[in-house]
C-alpha positions as CSV (number, residue, x, y, z in Angstrom):
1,X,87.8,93.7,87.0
2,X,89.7,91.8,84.3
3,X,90.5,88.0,85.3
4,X,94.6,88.9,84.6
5,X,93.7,92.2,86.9
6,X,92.3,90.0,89.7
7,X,95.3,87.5,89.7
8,X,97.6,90.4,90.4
9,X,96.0,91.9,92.6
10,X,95.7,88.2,94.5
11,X,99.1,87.6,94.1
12,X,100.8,91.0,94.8
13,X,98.0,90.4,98.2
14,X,100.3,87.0,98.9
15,X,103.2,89.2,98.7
16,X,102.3,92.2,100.9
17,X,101.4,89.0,103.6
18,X,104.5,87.4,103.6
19,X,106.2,88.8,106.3
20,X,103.1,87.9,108.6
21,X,103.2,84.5,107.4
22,X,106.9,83.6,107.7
23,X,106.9,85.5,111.3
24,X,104.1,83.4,112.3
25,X,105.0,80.1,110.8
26,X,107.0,78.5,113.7
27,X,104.4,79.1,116.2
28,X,101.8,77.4,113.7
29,X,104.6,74.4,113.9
30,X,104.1,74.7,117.8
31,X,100.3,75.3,118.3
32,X,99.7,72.6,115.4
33,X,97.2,75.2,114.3
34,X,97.6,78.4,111.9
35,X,98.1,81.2,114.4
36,X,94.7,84.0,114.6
37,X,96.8,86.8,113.1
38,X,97.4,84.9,109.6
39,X,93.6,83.6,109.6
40,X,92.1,86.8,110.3
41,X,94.8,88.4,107.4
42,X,93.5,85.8,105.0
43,X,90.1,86.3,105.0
44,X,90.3,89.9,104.9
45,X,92.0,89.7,102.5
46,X,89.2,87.3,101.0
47,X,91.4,84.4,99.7
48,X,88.8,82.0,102.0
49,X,86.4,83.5,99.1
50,X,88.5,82.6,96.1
51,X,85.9,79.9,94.5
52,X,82.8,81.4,96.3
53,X,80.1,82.7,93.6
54,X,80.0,86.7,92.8
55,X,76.6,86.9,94.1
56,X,77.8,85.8,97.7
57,X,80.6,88.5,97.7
58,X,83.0,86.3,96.7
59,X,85.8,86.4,93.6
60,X,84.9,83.0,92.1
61,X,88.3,83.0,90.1
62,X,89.0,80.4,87.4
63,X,91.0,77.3,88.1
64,X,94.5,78.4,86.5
65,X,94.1,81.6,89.1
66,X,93.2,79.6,92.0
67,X,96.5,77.3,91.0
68,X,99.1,80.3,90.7
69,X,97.7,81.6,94.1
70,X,98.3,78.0,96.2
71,X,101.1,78.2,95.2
72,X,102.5,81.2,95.9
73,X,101.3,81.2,99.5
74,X,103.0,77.4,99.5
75,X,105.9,78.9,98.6
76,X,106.2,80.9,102.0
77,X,104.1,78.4,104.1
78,X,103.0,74.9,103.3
79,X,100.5,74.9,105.8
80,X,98.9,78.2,105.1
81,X,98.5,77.3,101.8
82,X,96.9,74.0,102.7
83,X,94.5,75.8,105.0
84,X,93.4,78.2,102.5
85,X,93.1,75.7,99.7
86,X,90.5,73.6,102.0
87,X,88.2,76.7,102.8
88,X,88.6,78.1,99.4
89,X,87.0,74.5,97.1
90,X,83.9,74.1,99.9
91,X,81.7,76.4,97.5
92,X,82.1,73.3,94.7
93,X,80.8,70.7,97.1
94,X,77.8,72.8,97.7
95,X,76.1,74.0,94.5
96,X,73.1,71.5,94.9
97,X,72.1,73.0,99.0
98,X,69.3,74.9,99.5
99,X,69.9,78.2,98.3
100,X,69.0,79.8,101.8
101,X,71.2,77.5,103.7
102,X,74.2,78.4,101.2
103,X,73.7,82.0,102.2
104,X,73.5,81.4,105.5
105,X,76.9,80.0,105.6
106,X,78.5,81.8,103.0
107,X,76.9,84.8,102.7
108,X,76.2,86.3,106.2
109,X,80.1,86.6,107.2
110,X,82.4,88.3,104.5
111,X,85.2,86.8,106.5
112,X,83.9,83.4,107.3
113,X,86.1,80.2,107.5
114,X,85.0,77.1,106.7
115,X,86.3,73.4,106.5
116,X,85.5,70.0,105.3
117,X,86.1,66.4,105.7
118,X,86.0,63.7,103.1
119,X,84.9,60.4,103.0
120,X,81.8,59.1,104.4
121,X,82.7,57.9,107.7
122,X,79.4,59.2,109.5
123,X,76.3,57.7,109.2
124,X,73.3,59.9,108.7
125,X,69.5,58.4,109.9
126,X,66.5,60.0,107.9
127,X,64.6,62.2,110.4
128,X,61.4,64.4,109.6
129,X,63.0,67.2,108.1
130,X,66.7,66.1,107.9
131,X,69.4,63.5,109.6
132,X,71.1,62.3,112.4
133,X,74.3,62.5,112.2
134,X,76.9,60.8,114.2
135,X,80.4,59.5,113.6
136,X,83.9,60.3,113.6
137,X,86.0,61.8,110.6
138,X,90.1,62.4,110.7
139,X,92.2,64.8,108.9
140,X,89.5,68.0,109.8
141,X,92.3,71.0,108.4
142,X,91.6,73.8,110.3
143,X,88.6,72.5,112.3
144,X,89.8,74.9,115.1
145,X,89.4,78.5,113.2
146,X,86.5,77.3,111.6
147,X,83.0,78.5,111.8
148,X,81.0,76.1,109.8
149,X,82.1,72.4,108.5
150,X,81.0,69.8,106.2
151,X,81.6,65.9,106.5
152,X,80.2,63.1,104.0
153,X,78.0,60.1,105.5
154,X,76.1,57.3,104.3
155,X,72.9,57.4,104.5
156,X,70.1,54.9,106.1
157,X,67.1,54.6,106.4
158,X,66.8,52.8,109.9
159,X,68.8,50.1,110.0
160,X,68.6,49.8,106.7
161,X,71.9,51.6,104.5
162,X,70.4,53.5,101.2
163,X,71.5,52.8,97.6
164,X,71.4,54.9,94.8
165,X,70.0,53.6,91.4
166,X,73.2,52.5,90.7
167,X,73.3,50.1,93.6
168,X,75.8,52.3,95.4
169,X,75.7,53.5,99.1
170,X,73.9,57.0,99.1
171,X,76.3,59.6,100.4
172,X,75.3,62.9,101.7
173,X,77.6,65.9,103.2
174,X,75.9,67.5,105.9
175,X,77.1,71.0,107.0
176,X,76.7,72.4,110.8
177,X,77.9,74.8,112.8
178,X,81.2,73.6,113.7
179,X,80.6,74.8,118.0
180,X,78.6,71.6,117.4
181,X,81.2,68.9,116.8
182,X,84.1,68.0,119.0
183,X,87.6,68.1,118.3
184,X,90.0,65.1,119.5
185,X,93.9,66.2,119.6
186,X,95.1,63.8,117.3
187,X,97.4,65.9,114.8
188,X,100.7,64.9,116.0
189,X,102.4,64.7,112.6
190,X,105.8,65.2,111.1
191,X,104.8,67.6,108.0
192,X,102.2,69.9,107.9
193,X,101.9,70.4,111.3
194,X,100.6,73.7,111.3
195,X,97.1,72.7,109.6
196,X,95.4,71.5,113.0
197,X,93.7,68.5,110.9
198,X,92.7,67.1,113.8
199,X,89.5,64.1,114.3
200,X,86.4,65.6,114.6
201,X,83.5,63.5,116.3
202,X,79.6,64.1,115.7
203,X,77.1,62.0,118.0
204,X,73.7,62.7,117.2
205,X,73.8,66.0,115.7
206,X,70.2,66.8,114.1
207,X,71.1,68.2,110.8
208,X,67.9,70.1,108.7
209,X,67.5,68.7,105.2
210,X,68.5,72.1,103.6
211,X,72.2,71.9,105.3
212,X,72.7,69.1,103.6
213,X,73.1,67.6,99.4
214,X,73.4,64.4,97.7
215,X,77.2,64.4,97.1
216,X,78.2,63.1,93.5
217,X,78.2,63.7,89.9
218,X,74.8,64.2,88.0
219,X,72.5,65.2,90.6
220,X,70.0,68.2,91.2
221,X,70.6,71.3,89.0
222,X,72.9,74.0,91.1
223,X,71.3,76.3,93.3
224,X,71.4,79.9,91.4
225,X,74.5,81.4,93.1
226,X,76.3,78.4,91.2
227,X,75.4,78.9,87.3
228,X,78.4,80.4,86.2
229,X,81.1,77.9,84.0
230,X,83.4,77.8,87.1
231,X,80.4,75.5,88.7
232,X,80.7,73.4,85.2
233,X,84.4,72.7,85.6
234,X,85.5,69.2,86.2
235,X,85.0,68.5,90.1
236,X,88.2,66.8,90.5
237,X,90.2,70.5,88.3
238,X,88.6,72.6,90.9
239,X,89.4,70.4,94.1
240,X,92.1,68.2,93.6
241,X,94.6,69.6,91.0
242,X,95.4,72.8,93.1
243,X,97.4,70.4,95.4
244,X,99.7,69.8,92.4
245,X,100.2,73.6,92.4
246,X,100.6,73.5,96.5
247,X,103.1,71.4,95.8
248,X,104.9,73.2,93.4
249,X,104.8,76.2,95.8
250,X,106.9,74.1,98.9
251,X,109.3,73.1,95.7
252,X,110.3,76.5,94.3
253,X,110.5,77.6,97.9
254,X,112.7,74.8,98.9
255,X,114.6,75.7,96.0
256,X,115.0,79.7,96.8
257,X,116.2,78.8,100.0
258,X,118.9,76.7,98.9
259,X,120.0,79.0,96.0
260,X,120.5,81.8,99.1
261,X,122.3,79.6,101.1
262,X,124.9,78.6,98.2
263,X,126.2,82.1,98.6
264,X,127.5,82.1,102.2
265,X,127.6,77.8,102.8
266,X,131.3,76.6,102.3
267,X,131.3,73.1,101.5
268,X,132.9,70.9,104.8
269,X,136.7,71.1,105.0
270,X,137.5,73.9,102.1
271,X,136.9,77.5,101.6
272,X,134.8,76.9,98.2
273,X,131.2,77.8,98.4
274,X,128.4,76.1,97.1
275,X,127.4,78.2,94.2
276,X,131.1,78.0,92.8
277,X,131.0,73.9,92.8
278,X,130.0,72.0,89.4
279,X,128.5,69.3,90.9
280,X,126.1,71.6,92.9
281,X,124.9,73.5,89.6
282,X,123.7,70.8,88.0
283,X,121.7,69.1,90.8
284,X,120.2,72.9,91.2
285,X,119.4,72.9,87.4
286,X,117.7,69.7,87.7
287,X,115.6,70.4,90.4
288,X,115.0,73.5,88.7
289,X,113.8,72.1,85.6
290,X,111.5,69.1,87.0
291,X,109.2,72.2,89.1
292,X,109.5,74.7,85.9
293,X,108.1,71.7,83.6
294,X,105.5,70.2,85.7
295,X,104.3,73.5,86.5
296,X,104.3,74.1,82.9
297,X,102.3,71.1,82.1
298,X,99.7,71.6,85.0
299,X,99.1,75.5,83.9
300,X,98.5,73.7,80.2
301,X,96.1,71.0,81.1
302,X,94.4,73.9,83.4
303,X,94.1,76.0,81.0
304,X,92.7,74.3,78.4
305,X,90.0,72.5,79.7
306,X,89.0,75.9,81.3
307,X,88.9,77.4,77.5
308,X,87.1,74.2,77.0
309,X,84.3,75.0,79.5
310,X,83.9,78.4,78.4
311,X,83.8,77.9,75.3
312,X,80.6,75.3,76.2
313,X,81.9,72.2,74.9
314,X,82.4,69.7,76.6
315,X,85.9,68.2,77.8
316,X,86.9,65.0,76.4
317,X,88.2,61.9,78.3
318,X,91.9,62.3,77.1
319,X,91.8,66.0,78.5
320,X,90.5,64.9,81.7
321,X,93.0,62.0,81.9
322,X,95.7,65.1,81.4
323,X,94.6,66.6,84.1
324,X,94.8,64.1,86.2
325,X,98.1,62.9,85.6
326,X,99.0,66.3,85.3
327,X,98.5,67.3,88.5
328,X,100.3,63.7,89.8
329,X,103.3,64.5,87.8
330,X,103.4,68.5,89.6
331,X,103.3,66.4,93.1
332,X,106.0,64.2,92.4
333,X,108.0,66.2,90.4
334,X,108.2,68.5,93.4
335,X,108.8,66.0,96.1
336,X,111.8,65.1,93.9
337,X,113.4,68.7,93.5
338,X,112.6,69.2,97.4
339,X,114.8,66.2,98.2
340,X,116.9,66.9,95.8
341,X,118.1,70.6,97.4
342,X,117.7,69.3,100.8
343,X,120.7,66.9,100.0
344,X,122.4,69.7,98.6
345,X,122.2,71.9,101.4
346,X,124.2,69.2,103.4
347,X,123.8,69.1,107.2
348,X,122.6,72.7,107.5
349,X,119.3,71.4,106.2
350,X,118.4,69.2,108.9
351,X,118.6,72.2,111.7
352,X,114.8,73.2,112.1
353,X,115.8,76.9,112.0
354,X,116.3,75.9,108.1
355,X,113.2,76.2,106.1
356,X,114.3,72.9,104.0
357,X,113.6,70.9,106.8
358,X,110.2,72.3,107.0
359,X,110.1,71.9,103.2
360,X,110.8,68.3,103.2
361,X,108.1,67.5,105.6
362,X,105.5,69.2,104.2
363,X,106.1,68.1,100.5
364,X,106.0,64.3,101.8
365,X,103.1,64.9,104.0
366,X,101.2,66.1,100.7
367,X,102.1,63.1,98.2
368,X,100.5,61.1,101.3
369,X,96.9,62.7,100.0
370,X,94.6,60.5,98.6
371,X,94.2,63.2,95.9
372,X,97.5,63.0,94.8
373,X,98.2,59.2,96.1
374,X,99.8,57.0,93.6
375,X,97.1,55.1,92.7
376,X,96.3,58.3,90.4
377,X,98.9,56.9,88.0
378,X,96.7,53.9,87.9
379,X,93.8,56.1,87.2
380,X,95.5,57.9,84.4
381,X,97.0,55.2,82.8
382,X,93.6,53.3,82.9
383,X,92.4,56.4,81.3
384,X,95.0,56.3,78.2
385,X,93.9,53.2,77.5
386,X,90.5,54.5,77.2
387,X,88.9,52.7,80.6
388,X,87.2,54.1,83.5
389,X,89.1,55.9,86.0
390,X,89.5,53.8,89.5
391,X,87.1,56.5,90.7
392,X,86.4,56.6,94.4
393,X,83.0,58.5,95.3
394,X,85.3,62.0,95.7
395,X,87.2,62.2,92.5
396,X,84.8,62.8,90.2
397,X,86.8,63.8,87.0
């Protein structure tokens, strides 16, 4: 099937699920955790699968498709989209793991779930054969409809932490069945309360060296379910941008909602409705305009250093800084048209039977990611100037 065949048949999938995923979106807001009947919808539906390799029965799209469908599904539910966009970029983390371990977790179960958790707060002791793992690691996004999981951890040898050559702590991600961690109730949030991202705690878990990889940029050649040029993609274009397009999604949704409401709200005190004031059409152009650009922009950057990649050149520093601050613009670009219709709709807004409440939580909640925190300006403008990136051990660009 033809790559512009597969994104409509993914997005015209988001469609025919929308009514599930609207009728079950309070009582995700409720439980704090998608609801069964959405999860099991979405991985038959395969969009768990979206970045996992052909070979392993999964679609392994290209990063501009993998953008356009986050945000469709954001633009019905923030959190299902959230949910989905954290099982669907585990295959990227992975392509170094034994090959039998990969199929193990990916390949056994067409409908598995899986999570992950960044940042090495575990430690893992070098055992014959693999690690100990203990420690505790927060923000697990659906932990609780989860099969398998992965968390980083520094490594040591003893007492002893381990560098790599550069003089940096080792880390390692470690993935285990997720039956064997435990789950603390610690999600009580404002915005994006339906993605369960609960703490998960590990204490002395015995982890085989196959279930686990060095995590970082330049290491072991991929395992050979991961050859193909989506594996060859910058790390941080296959992870991190797609939040930009998550939040794009909660935008244009924020923004359909108000756009219906203009044609029944009267403003307080008159018989004039909202779509027939001035004022309110050009706020509602505006908000408009700052999603329709930045989405624009991010498609751009997306595409071209994915034409880049094919082409099998490699993708220059200014095109990676584009990316980046491409996908930091789509975030706050969208935070600022969500607040900006969520004024507009007046005090109906604040009523939680009004999805712009929802909207406004969730889009904050997201700029809040380290992925998309603001400190990726700083990275980007570092990056104009032709220096490093601040580059944390995750966003490798």
């Amino acid at each position: 099937m033809a790559a512009q065949e597969v994104t409509e048949t993914l997005l015209s999938t988001v469609h025919r699920l929308e009514p599930l995923i609207r009728e079950y979106a309070d009582e995700a807001e409720r439980n704090r955790r998608l609801s069964q009947p959405v999860v099991t919808a979405l991985a038959e539906a395969g969009f768990f699968r979206l970045y996992l390799p052909r070979t392993l029965g999964g679609f392994e799209v290209n990063p501009l498709t993998f953008c356009q469908v986050m945000e469709a599904l954001a633009r019905i539910d923030g959190a299902t989209a959230w949910c989905t966009w954290i099982a669907s970029t585990n295959p990227p983390f992975v392509p170094t793991m034994a090959d039998h371990a990969v199929e193990e977790i990916f390949g056994k179960d067409p409908q598995v779930v899986t999570a992950g958790v960044v940042f090495p707060h575990g430690k893992a002791i070098i055992r014959d054969g693999g690690y100990v793992v203990s420690g505790r690691w927060p923000y697990a996004s659906g932990c609780q409809h989860t099969s398998w999981i992965f968390m980083l951890c520094n490594v040591f040898d003893g007492e002893q932490m381990r560098l790599t050559e550069s003089g940096q702590p080792e880390v390692r991600g470690v993935f285990m069945p997720t039956k064997q961690v435990t789950i603390l109730d610690t999600w009580d949030v404002s915005g994006l309360v339906g993605t369960g991202s609960h703490d998960i705690v590990i204490e002395q878990v015995f982890v085989p060296e196959a279930y686990s990889w060095q995590f970082g940029a330049g290491r072991a050649p991929h395992g050979k379910h991961f050859q193909g040029p989506l594996y060859q993609y910058p790390f941080y274009g296959t992870v991190g941008v797609p939040l930009g397009a998550v939040a794009l999604g909660i935008a244009q949704g924020a923004i359909n909602a108000c756009t219906e409401l203009a044609h029944s709200k009267r403003s307080a005190g008159t018989t004039e409705l909202l779509r027939d004031r001035p004022p309110f059409h050009v706020r509602l152009a505006e908000a408009v305009a700052l999603v329709r650009s930045a989405r624009a922009w991010l498609h751009t950057a997306v595409q071209r250093t994915w034409e880049a990649v094919l082409a099998g050149g490699q993708i220059s520093f200014e095109e990676r800084a584009d990316l980046l601050l491409a996908a930091a613009n789509a975030t706050r670009s969208a935070a600022t048209a969500v607040d900006m219709v969520y004024t507009l709709a007046g005090a109906t807004a604040n009523y939680r039977r009004s999805p712009l409440q929802r909207a406004l939580r969730d889009i904050h909640a997201l700029t809040q990611h380290v992925l998309t925190a603001p400190h990726q300006y700083e990275s980007a403008g570092r990056m104009l100037l032709g220096l490093e990136p601040l580059q944390p051990p995750l966003i490798l660009l």
